[in-house]
Backbone bond lengths (Angstrom), bond angles and torsions (degrees), N, CA, C in turn:
res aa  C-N    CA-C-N  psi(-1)  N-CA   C-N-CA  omega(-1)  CA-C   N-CA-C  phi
1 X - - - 1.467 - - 1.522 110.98 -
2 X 1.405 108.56 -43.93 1.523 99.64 167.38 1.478 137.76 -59.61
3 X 1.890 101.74 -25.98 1.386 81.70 170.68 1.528 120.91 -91.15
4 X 1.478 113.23 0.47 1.223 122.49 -174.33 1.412 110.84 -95.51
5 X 1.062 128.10 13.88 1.516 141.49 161.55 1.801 100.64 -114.37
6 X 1.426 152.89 -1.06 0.826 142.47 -164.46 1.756 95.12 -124.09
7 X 1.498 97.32 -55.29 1.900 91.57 167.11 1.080 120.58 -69.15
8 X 1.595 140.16 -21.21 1.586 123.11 148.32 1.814 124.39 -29.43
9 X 1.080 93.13 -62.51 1.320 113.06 -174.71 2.084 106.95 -62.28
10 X 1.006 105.18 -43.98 1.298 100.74 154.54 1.155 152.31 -40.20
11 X 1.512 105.79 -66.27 1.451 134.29 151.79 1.658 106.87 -36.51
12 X 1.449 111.67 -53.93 2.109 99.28 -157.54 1.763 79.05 -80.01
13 X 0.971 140.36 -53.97 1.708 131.54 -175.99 1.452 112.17 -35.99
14 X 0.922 112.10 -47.16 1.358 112.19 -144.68 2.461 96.80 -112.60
15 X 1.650 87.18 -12.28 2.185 97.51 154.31 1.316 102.99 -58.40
16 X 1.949 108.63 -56.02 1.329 114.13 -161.57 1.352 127.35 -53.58
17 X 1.667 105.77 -58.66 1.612 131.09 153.24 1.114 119.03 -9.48
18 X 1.348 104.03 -65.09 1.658 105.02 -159.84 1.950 92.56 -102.90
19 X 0.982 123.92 -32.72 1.664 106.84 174.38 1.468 120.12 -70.68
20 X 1.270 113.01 -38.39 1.924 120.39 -165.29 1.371 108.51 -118.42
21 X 1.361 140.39 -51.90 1.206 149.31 161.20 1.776 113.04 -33.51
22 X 1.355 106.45 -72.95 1.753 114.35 -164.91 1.723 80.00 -55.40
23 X 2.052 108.61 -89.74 1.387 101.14 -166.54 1.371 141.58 -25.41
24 X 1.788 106.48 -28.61 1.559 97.82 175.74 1.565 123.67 -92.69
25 X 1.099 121.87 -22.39 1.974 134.68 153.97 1.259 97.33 -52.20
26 X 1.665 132.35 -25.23 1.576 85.29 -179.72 1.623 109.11 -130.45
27 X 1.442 102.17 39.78 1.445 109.01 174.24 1.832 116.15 -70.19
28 X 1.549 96.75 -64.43 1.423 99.15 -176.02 1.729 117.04 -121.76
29 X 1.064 123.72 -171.26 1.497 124.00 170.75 1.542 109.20 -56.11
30 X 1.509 103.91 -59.93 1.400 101.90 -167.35 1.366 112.33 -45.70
31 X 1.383 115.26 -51.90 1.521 129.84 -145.45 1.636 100.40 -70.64
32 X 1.781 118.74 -19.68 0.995 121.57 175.34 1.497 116.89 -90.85
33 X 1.281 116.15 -7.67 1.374 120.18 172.81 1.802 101.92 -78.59
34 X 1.346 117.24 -16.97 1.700 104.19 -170.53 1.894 83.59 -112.08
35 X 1.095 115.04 -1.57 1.704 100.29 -177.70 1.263 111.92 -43.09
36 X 2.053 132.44 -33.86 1.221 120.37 -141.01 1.748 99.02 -89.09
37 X 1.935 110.51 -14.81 1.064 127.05 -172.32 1.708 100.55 -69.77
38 X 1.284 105.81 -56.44 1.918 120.74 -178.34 1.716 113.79 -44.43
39 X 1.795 90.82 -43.15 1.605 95.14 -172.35 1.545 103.71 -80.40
40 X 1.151 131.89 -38.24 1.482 135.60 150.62 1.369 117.18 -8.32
41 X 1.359 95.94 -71.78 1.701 114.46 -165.11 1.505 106.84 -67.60
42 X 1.195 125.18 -49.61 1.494 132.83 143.66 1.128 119.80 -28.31
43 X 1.138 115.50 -61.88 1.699 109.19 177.25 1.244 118.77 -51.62
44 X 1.281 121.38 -31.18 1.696 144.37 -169.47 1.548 95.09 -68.80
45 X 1.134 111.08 -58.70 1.461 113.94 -176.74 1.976 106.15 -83.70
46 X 0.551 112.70 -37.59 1.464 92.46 173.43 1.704 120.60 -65.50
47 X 1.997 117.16 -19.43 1.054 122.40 152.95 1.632 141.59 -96.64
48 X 1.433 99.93 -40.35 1.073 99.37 178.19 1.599 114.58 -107.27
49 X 1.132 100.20 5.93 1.764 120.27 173.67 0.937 87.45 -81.75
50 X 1.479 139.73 -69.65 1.557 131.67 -139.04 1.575 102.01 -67.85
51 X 1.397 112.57 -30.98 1.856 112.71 -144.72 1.981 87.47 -94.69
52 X 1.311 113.29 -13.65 1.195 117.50 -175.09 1.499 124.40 -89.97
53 X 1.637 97.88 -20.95 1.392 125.25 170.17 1.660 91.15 -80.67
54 X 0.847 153.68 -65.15 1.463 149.45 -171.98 1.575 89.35 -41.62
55 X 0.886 119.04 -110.36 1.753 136.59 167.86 1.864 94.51 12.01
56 X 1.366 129.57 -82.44 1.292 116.29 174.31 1.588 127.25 -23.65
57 X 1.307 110.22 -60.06 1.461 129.34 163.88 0.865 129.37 -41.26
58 X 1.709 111.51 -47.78 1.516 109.15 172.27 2.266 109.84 -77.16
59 X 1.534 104.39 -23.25 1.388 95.40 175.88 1.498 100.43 -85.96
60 X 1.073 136.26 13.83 1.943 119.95 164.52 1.790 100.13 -132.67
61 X 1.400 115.98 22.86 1.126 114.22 144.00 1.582 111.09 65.01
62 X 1.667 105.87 46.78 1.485 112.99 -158.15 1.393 77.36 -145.01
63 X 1.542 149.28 -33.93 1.546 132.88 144.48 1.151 136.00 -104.69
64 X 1.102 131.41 126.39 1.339 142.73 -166.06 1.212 113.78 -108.20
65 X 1.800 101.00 108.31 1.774 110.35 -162.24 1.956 95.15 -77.86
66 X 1.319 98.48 142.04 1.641 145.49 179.79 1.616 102.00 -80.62
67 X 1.471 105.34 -55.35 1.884 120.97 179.33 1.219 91.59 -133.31
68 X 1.516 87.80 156.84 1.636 130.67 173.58 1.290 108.71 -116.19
69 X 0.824 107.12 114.82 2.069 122.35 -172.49 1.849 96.38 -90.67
70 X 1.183 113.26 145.60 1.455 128.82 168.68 1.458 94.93 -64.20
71 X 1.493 119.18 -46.81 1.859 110.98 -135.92 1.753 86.19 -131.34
72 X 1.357 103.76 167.62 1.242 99.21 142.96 1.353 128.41 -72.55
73 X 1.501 116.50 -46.44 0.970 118.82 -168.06 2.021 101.24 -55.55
74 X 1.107 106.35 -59.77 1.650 92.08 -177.83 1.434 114.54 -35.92
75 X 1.356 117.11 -29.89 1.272 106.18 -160.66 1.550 93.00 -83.34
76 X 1.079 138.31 -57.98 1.362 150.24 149.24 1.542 115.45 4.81
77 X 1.375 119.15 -52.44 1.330 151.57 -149.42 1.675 93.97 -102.40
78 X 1.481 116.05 -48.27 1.726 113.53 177.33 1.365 108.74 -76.77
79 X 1.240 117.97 -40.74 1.633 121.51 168.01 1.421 146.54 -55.94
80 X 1.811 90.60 -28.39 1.849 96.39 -171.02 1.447 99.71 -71.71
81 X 1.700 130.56 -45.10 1.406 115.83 -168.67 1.788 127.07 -61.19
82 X 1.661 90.96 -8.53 1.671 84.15 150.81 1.512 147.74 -79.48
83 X 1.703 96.34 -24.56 1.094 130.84 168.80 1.568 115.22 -41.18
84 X 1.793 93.27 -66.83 1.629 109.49 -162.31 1.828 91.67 -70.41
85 X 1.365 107.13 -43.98 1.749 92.29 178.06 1.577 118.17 -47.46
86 X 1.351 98.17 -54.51 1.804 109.12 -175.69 2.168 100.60 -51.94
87 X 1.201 127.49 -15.07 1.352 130.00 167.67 1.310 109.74 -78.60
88 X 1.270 117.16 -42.69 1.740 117.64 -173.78 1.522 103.06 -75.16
89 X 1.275 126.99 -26.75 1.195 128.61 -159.71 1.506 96.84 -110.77
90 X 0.986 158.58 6.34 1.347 146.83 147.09 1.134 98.82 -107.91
91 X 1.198 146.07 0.63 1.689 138.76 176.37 1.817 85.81 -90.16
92 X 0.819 129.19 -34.62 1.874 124.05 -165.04 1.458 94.51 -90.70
93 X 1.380 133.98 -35.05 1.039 111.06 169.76 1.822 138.23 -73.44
94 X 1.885 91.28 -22.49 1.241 109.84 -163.02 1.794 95.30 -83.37
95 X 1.591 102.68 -26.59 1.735 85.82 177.74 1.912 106.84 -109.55
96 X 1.117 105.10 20.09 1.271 104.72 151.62 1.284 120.17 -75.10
97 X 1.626 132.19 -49.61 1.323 149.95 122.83 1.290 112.83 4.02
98 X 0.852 123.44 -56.83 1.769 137.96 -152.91 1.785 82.56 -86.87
99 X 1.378 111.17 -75.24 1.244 107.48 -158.28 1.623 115.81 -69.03
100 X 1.281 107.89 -1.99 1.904 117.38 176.62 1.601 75.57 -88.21
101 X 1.440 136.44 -93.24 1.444 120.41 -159.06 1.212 132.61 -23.10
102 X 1.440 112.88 -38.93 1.579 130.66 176.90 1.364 107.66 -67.29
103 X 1.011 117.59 -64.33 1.570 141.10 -171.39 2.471 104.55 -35.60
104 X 1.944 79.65 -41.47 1.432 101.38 -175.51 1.088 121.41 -78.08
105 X 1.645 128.05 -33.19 1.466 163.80 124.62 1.610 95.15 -2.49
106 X 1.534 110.15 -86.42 1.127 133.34 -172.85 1.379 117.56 -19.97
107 X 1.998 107.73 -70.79 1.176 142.11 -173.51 1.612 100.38 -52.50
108 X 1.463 108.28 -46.66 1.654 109.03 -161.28 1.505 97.96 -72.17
109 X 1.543 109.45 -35.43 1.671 103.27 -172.40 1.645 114.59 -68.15
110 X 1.400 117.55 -22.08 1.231 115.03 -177.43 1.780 101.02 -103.14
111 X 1.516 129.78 8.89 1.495 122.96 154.52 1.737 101.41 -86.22
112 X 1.100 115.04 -22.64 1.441 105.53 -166.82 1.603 100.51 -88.16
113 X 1.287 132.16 -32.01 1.386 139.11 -179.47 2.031 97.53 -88.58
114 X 0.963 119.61 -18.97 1.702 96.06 159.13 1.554 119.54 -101.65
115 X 1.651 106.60 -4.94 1.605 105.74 164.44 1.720 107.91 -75.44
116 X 1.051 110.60 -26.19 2.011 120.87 -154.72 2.001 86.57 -92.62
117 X 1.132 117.86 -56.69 1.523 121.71 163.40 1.828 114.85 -43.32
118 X 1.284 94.44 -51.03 1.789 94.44 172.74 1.638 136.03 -56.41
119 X 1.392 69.14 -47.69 1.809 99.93 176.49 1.651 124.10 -60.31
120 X 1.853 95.78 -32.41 1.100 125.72 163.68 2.024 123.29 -66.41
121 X 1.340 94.39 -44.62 1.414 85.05 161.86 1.260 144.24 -81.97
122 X 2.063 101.98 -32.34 1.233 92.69 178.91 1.973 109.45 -76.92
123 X 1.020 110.53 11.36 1.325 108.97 165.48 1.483 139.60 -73.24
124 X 1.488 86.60 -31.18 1.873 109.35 164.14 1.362 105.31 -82.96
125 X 1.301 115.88 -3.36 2.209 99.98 -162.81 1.385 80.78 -104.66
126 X 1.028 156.02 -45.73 1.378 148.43 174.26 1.130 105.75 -55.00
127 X 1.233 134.71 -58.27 2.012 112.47 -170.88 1.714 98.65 -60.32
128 X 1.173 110.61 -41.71 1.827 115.96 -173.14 1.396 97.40 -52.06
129 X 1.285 124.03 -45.83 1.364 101.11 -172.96 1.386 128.71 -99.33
130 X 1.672 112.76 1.53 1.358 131.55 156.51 1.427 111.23 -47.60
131 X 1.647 94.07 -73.72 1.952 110.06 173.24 1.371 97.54 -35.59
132 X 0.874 100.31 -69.89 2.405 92.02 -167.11 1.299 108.17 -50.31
133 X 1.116 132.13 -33.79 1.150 135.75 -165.74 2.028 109.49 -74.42
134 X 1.615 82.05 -56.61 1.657 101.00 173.11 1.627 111.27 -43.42
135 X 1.224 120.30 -36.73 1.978 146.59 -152.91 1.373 75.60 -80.04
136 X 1.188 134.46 -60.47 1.589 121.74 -129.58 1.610 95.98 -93.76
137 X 1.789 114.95 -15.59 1.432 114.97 -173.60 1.486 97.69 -94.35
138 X 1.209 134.40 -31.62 1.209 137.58 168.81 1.707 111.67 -45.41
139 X 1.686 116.91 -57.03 1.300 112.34 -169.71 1.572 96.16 -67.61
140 X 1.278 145.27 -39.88 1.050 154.98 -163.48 1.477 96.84 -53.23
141 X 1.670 117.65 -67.12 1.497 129.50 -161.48 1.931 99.80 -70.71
142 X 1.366 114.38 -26.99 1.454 111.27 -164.39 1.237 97.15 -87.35
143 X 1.859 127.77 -3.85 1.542 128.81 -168.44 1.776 87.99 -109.61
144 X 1.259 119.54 -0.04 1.550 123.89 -166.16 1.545 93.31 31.60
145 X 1.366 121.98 71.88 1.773 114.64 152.94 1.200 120.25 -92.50
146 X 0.948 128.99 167.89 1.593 133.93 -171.84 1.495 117.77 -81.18
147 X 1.744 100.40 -3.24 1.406 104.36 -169.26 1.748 90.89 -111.36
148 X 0.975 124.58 48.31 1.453 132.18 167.27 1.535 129.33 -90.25
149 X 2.039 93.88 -52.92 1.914 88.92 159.98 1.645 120.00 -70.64
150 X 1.299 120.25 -36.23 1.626 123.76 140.66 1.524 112.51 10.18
151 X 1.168 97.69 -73.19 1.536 113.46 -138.34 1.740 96.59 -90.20
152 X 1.697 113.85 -50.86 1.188 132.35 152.18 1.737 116.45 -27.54
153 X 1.149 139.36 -34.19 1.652 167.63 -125.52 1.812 85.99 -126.18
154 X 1.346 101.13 -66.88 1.355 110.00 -168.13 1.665 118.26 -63.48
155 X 1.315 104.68 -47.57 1.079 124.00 166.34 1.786 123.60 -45.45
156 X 1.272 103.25 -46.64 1.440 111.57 162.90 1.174 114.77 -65.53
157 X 0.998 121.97 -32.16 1.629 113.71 -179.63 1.520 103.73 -81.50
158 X 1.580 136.36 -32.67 1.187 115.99 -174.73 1.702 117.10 -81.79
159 X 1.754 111.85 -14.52 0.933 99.56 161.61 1.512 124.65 -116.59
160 X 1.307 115.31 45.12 1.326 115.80 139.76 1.651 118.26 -93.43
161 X 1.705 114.22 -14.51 1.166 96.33 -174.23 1.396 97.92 -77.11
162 X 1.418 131.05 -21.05 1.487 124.07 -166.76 1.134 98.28 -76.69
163 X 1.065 130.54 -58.33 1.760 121.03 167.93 1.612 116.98 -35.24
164 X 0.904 142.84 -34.62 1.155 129.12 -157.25 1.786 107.74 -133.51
165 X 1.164 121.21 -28.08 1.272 131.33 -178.17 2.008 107.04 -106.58
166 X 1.119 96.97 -5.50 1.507 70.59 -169.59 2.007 99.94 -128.68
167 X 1.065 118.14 43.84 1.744 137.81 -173.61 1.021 84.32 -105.25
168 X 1.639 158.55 -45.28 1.276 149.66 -171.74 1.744 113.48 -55.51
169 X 1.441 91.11 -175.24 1.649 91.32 162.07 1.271 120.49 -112.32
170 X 1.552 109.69 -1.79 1.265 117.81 -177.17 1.232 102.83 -141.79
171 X 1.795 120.90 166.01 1.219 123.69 168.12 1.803 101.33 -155.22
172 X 1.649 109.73 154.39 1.312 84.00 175.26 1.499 137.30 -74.53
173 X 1.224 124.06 -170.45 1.449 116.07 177.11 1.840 111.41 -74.90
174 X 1.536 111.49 -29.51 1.194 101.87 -170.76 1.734 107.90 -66.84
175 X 1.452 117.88 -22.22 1.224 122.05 -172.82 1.382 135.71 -93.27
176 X 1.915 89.80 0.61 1.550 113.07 179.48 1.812 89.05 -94.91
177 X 1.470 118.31 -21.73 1.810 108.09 -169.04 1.778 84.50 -90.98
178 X 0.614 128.53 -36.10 2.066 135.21 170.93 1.328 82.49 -25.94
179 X 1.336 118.09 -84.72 1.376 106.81 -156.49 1.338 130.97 -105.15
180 X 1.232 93.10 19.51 1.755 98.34 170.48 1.673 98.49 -95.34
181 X 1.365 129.63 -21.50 1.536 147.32 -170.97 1.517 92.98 -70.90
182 X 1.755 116.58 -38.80 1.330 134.23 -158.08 1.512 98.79 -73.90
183 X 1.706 110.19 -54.09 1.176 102.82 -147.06 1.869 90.35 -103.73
184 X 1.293 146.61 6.20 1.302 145.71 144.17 1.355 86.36 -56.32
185 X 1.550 151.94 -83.52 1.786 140.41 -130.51 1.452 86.92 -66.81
186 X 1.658 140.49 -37.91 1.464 134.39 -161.60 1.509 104.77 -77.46
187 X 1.537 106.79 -29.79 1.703 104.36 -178.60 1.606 108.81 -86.11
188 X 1.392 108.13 -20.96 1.624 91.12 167.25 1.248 133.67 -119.92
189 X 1.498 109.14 44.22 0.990 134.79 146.79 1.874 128.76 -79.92
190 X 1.526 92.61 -23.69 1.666 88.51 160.45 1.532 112.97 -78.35
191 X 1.083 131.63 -39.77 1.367 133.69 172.22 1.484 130.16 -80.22
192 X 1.276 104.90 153.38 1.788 111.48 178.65 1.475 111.84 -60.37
193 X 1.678 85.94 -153.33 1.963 86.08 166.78 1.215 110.23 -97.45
194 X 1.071 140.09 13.64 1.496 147.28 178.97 1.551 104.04 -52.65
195 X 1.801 103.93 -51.44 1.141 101.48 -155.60 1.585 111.23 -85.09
196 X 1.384 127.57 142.20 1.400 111.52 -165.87 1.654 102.43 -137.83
197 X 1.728 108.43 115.26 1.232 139.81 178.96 1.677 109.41 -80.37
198 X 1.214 106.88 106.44 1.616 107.00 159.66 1.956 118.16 -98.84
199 X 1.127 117.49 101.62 1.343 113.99 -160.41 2.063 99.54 -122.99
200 X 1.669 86.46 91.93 1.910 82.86 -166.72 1.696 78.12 -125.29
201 X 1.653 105.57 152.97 1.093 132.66 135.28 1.433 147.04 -179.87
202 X 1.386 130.53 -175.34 1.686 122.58 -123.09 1.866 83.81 -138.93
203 X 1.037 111.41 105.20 1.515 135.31 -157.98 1.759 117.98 -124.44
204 X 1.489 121.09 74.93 1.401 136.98 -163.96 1.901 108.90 -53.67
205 X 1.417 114.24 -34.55 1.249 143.67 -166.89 1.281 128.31 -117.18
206 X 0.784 139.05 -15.26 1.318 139.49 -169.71 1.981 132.31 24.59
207 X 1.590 76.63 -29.42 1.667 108.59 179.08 1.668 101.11 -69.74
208 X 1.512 115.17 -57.49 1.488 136.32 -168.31 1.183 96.17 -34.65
209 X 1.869 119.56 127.59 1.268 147.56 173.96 1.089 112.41 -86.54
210 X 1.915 112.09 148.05 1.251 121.49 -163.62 1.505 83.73 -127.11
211 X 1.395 119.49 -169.63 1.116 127.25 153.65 1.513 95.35 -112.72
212 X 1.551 129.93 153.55 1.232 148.39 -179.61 1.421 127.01 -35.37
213 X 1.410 133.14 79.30 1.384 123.66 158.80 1.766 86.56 100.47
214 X 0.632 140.08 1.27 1.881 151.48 130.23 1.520 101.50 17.26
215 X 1.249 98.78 -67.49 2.054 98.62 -164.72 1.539 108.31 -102.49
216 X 1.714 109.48 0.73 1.584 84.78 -178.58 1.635 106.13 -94.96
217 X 0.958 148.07 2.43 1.322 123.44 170.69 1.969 117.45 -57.28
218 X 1.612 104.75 -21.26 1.048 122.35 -179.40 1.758 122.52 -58.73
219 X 1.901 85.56 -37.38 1.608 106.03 175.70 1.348 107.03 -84.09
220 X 1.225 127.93 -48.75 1.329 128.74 -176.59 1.510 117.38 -46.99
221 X 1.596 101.62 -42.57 1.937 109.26 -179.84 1.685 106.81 -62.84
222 X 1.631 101.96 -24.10 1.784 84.01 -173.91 1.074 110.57 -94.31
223 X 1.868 130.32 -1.14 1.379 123.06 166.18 1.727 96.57 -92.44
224 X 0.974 119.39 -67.58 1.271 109.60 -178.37 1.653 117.82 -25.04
225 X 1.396 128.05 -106.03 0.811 148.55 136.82 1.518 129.45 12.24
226 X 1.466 103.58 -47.50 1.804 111.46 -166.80 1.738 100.39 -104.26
227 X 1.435 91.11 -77.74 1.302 90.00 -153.98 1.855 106.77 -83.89
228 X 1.038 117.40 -4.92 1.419 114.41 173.40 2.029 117.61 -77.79
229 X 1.467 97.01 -12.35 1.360 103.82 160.39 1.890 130.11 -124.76
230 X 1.480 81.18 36.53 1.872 106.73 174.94 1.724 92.41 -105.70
231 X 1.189 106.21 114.36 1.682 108.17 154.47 2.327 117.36 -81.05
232 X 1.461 101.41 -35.20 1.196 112.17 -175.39 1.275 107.69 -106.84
233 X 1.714 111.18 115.28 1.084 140.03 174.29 2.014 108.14 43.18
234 X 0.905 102.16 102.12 1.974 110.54 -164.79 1.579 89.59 -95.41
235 X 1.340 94.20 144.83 1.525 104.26 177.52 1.355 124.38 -159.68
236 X 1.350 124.87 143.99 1.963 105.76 173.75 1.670 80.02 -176.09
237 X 1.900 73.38 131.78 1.776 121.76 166.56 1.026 110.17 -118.96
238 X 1.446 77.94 125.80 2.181 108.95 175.22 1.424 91.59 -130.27
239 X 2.034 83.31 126.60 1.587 94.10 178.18 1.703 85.61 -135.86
240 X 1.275 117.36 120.99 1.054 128.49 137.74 1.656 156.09 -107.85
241 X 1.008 98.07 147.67 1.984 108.19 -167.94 1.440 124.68 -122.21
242 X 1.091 109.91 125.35 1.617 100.18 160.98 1.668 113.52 -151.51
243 X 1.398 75.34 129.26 2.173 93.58 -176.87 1.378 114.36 -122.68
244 X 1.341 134.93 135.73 0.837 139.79 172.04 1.430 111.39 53.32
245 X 1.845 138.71 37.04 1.025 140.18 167.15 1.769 106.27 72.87
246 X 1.417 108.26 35.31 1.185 122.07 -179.44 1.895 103.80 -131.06
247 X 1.339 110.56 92.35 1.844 124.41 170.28 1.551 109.72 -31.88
248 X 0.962 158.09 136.62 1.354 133.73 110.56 1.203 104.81 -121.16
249 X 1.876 105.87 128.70 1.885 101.83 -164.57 2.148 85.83 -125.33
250 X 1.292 125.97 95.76 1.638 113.07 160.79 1.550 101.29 -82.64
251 X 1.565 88.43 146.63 1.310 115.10 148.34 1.619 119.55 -136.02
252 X 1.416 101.04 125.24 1.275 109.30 163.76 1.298 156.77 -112.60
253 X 1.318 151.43 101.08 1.947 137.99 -108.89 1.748 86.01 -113.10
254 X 1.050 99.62 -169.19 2.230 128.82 137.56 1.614 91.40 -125.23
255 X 1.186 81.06 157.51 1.587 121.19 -160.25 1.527 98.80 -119.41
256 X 1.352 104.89 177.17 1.473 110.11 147.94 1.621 98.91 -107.87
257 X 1.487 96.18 165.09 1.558 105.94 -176.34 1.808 120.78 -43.39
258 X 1.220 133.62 142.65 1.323 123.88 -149.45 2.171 83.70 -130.99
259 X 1.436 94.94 124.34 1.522 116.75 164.83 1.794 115.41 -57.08
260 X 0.870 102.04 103.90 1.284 99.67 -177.24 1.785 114.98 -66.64
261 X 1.551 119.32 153.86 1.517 119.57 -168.83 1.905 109.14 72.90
262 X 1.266 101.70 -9.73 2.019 79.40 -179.42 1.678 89.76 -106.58
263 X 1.481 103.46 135.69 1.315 104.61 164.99 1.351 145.07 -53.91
264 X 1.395 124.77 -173.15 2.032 113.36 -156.71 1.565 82.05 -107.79
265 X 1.140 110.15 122.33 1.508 111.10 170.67 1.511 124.64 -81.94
266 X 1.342 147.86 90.37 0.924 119.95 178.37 1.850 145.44 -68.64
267 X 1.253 105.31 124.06 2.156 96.26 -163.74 2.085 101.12 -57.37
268 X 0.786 71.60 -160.90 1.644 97.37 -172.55 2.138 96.50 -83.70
269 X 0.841 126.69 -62.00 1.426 111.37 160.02 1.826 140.41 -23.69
270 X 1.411 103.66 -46.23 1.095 130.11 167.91 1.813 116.66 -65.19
271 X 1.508 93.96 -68.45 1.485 106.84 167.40 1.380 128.82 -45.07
272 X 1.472 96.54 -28.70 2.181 100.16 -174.26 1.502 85.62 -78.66
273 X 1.836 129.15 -56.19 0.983 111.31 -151.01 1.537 115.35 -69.75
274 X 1.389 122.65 -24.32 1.372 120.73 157.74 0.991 128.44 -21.35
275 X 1.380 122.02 -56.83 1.557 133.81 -153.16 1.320 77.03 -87.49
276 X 1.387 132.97 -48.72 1.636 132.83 -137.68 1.581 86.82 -62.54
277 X 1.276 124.31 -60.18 1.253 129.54 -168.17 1.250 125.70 -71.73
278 X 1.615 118.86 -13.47 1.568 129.51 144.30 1.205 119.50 -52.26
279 X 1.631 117.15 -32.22 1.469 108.31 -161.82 1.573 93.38 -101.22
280 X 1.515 126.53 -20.40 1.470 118.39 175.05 1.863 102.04 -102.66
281 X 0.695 167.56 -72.36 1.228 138.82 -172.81 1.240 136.31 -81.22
282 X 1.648 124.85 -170.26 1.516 99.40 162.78 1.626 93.90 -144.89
283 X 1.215 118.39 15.23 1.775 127.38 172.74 1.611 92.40 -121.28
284 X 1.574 116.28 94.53 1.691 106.33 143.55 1.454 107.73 172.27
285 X 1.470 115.21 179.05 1.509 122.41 -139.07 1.666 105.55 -136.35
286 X 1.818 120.03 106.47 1.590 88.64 174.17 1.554 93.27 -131.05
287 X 1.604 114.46 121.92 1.245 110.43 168.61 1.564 111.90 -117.78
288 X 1.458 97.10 178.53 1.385 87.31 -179.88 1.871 109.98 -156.09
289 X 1.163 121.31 129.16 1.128 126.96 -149.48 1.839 112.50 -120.41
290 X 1.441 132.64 105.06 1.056 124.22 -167.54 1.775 99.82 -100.06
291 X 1.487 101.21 140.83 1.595 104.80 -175.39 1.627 90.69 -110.42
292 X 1.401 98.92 -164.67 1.378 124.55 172.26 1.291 114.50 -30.37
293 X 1.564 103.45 -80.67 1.789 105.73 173.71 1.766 101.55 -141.83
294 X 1.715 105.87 67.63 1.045 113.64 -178.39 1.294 117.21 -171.22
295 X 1.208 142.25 159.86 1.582 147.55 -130.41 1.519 120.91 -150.96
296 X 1.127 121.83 81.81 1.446 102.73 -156.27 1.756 89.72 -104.42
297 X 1.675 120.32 137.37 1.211 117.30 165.38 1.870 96.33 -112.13
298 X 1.487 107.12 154.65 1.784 102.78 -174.72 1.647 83.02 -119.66
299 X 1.094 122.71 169.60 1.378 145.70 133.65 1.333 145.16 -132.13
300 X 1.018 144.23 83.71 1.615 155.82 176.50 1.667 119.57 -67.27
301 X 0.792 125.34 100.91 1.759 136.49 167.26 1.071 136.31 -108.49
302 X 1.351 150.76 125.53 1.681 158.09 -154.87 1.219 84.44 -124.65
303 X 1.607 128.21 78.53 1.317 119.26 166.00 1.409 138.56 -59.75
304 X 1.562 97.88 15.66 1.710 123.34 -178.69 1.255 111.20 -114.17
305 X 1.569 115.16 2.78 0.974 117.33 131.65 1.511 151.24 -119.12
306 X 1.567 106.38 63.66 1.248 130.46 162.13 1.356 109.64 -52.25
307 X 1.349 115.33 142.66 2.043 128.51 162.82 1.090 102.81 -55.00
């Protein structure tokens, strides 16, 4: 009972201390010109408060003194080094506290600045792949071919799925090959039979979540990019896989002939999805390798390791 009448009294001193006391000494000038008065008065109560709070206890018979002190001051003098401990020891807890809140602060400000960064890209990868999309109905309508409302037809369907399927953070895999299946029939519809699409892959899940439109910037670079500047025999294989929560997505174009010694530049397609996949995983691999007259992009993902 004694110490549980002595750490009460501790505890509301030492709430005050560290909530109203510290914060207001170190707001402004003034408040630090009367601090030495505040810490004073504090001191009073952490000494002669504490030994006086005993003294109550023992007159309502709620502590029952152990010793009999000659003085106050002795008693004063045996008491304060609990005091100053009970300061060290709620100051370590109270900014242990402080620095777990911060710490939590911290974390949320940098989830909210790689959601607002995210949000930011996939916002550019959709007009990018509108524009390409728009390009390929344009050459179509300026060649007046017959495969123009076609393509127009198709087009509606890929952007209703972006409207409506792709606002999430995820979508499944069968509905990310939906429209990459969608938007290969719209790209080879500008071309003859020359051009020859191998589009296979080996799918453990079907269920397994993507985040939205994920692998097509990959497809888009080899029509864009590859095979729309191949005159001899144009081509691109996409083989994708996933086993056991393990990605592997190739794509492979024709090129036009590639200068040997100048480096692989990557466009602005490539580059968003980089980051994209910095800011959603932290296990995976995208390189990309230009040959002779050919384009290889790789992709590797540990989709178990999502943020």
């Amino acid at each position: 009972m004694n110490n549980c009448w002595l750490v009460g009294y501790l505890i509301v001193i030492n709430f005050l201390f560290f909530e109203y006391v510290l914060p207001f000494i170190k707001l402004t000038w003034k408040r630090i010109v009367i601090a030495p008065f505040i810490l004073s008065a504090n001191l009073f109560l952490y000494s002669f408060g504490f030994y006086f709070w005993r003294y109550i206890g023992i007159k309502f018979d709620i502590y029952f003194p152990l010793k009999i002190y000659s003085s106050a001051l002795e008693g004063v003098g045996n008491h304060f080094p609990y005091s100053a401990f009970s300061i060290i020891f709620f100051g370590i807890i109270r900014y242990s506290y402080d620095y777990r809140k911060l710490k939590e602060a911290a974390q949320q400000l940098r989830i909210e600045k790689q959601e607002a960064e995210l949000n930011y890209l996939k916002s550019q990868t959709n007009p990018h792949f509108l524009f390409n999309t728009l390009n390929n109905i344009y050459s179509l309508a300026r060649d007046k071919s017959d495969l123009a409302p076609e393509s127009i037809l198709r087009l509606s369907q890929i952007l209703r799925f972006m409207l409506y399927e792709t606002s999430g953070n995820y979508i499944r895999i069968e509905q990310e090959l939906k429209i990459m299946a969608d938007y290969i029939a719209l790209e080879k519809l500008r071309y003859d039979e020359s051009l020859s699409v191998d589009f296979k892959y080996e799918i453990e899940d079907m269920a397994q979540v993507l985040p939205p439109l994920l692998l097509m910037p990959l497809v888009e670079n080899a029509f864009k990019h590859g095979v729309s500047e191949t005159r001899d025999r144009p081509f691109v294989d996409i083989h994708l896989s996933v086993n056991k929560q393990l990605l592997a997505f190739l794509v492979r174009n024709s090129t036009e002939e590639f200068l040997e010694g100048l480096p692989v530049k990557e466009n602005i397609g490539l580059s968003n999805l980089r980051r994209q996949l910095e800011l959603l995983y932290t296990d995976f691999n995208l390189s990309v390798q230009q040959g002779d007259s050919t384009f290889t992009a790789t992709l590797t993902i540990n989709l178990a390791s999502h943020v």
